[in-house]
C-alpha positions as CSV (number, residue, x, y, z in Angstrom):
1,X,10.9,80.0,41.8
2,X,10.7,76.3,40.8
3,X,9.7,76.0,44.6
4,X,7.1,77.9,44.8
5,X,5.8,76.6,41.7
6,X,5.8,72.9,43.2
7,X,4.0,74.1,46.2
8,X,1.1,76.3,44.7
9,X,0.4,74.6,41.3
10,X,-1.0,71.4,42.2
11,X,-4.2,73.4,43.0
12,X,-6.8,75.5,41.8
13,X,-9.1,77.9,43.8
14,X,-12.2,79.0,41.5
15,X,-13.9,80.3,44.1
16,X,-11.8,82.7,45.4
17,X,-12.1,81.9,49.2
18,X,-10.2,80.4,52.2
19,X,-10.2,76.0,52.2
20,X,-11.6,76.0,48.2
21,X,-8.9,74.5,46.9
22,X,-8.9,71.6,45.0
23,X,-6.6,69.0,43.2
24,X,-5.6,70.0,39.4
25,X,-6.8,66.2,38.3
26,X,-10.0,67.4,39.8
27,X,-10.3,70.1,37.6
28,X,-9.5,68.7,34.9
29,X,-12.5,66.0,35.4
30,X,-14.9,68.9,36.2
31,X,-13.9,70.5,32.6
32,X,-14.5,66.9,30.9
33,X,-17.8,66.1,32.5
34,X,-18.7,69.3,30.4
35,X,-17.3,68.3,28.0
36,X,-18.9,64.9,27.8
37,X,-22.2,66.6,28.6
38,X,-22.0,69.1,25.6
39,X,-20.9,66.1,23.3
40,X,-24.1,63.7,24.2
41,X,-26.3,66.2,22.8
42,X,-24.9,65.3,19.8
43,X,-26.6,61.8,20.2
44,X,-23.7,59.6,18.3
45,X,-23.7,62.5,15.2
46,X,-20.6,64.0,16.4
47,X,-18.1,65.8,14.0
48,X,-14.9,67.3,14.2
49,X,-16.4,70.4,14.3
50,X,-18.9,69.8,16.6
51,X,-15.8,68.8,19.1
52,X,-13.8,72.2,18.3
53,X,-17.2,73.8,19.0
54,X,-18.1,72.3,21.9
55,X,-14.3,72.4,23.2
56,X,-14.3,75.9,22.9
57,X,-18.0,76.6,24.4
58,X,-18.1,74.5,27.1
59,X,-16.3,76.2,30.1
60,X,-17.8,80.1,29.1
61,X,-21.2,78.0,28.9
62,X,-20.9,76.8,32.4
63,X,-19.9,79.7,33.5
64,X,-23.3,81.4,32.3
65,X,-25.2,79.0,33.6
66,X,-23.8,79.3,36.9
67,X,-24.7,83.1,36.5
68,X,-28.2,82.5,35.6
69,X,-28.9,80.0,38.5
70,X,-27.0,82.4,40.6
71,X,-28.9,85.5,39.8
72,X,-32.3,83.8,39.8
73,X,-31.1,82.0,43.1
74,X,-31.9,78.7,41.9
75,X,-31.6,75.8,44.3
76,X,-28.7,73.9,43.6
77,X,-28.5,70.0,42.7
78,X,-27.6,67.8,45.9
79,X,-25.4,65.0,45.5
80,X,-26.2,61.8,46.6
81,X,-23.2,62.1,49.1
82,X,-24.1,63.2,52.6
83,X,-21.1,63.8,54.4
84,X,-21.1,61.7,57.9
85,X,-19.9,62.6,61.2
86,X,-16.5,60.1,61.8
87,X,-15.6,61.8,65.0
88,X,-17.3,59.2,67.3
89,X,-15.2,56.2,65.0
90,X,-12.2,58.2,65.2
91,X,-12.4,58.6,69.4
92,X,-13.4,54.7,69.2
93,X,-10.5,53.6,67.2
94,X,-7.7,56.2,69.1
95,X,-9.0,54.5,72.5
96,X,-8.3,50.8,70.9
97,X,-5.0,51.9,69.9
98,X,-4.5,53.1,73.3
99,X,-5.1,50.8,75.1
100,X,-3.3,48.2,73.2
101,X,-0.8,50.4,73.5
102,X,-0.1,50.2,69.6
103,X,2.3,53.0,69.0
104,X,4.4,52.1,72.2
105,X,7.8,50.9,71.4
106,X,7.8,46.8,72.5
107,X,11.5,45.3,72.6
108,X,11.4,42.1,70.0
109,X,7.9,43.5,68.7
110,X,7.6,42.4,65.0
111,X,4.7,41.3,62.9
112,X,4.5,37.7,61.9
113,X,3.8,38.3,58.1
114,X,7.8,40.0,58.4
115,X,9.9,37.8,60.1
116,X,12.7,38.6,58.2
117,X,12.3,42.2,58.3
118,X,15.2,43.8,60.9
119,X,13.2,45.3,63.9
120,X,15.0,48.6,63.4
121,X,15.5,49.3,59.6
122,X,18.5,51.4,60.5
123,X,20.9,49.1,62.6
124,X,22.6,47.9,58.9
125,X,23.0,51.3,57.6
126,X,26.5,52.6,57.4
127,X,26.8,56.0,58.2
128,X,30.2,56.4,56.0
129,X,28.4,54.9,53.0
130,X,25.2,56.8,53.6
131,X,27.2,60.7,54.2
132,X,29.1,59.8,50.6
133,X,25.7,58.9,48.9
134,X,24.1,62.0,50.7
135,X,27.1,64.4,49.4
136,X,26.7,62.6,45.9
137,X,23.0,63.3,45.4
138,X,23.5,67.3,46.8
139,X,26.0,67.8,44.1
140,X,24.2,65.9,41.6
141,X,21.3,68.4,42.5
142,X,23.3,71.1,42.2
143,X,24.3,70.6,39.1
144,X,21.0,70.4,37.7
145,X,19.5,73.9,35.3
146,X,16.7,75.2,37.0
């Protein structure tokens, strides 16, 4: 149960179809850019009513909108933000890293920013010490309510 809560409820799909999904956070700004819209309309006079009001009328209002512009098939704002095609800078940069032969293992390769840093971060680990610490943390999750 927890599972399946901490897979599927970081996102929300409002429209219903395959690849809509978006970040909660994300949400959550879309709902206070209403919000913040409803409120400037206020121009600076704004009352603790006029929050509850607009708090609760903001989202349904939207959603009418939305209707309206979608029934009179209303063209819909652009954003500034053209999406660009990467794939040429992404075929560019995997042949550099090819042929410099980045991701190939080097013996003695290290970066000079790290000289201290062991070339392979597990030739000091202790397997005995790592197993108890392993079996500790199991239990200890184990033990926890659910």
């Amino acid at each position: 149960m927890l599972a399946h809560e901490v897979i599927w409820n970081r996102f929300v799909n409002r429209q219903g179809r395959e690849d809509t999904n978006i970040e909660q956070d994300r949400e959550m700004e879309h709902h206070n850019r209403l919000f913040k819209e409803e409120c400037r309309h206020f121009r600076g006079k704004v009352t603790t009513a006029s929050i509850d009001r607009v708090s609760h009328a903001a989202q349904p209002l939207d959603a009418i909108l939305k209707n309206g512009d979608k029934a009179s098939q209303a063209m819909s704002h652009r954003s500034n933000h053209a999406e660009k095609d990467i794939s040429a800078g992404i075929l560019k940069l995997a042949a550099q890293l090819h042929s410099s032969e980045t991701f190939k293992s080097k013996p003695l390769r290290h970066h000079y920013a790290f000289p201290s840093f062991a070339i392979n971060p597990l030739q000091n680990l202790n397997l005995m010490d790592f197993q108890e610490w392993l079996k500790d943390k199991v239990k200890e999750i184990g033990r926890r309510d659910v």
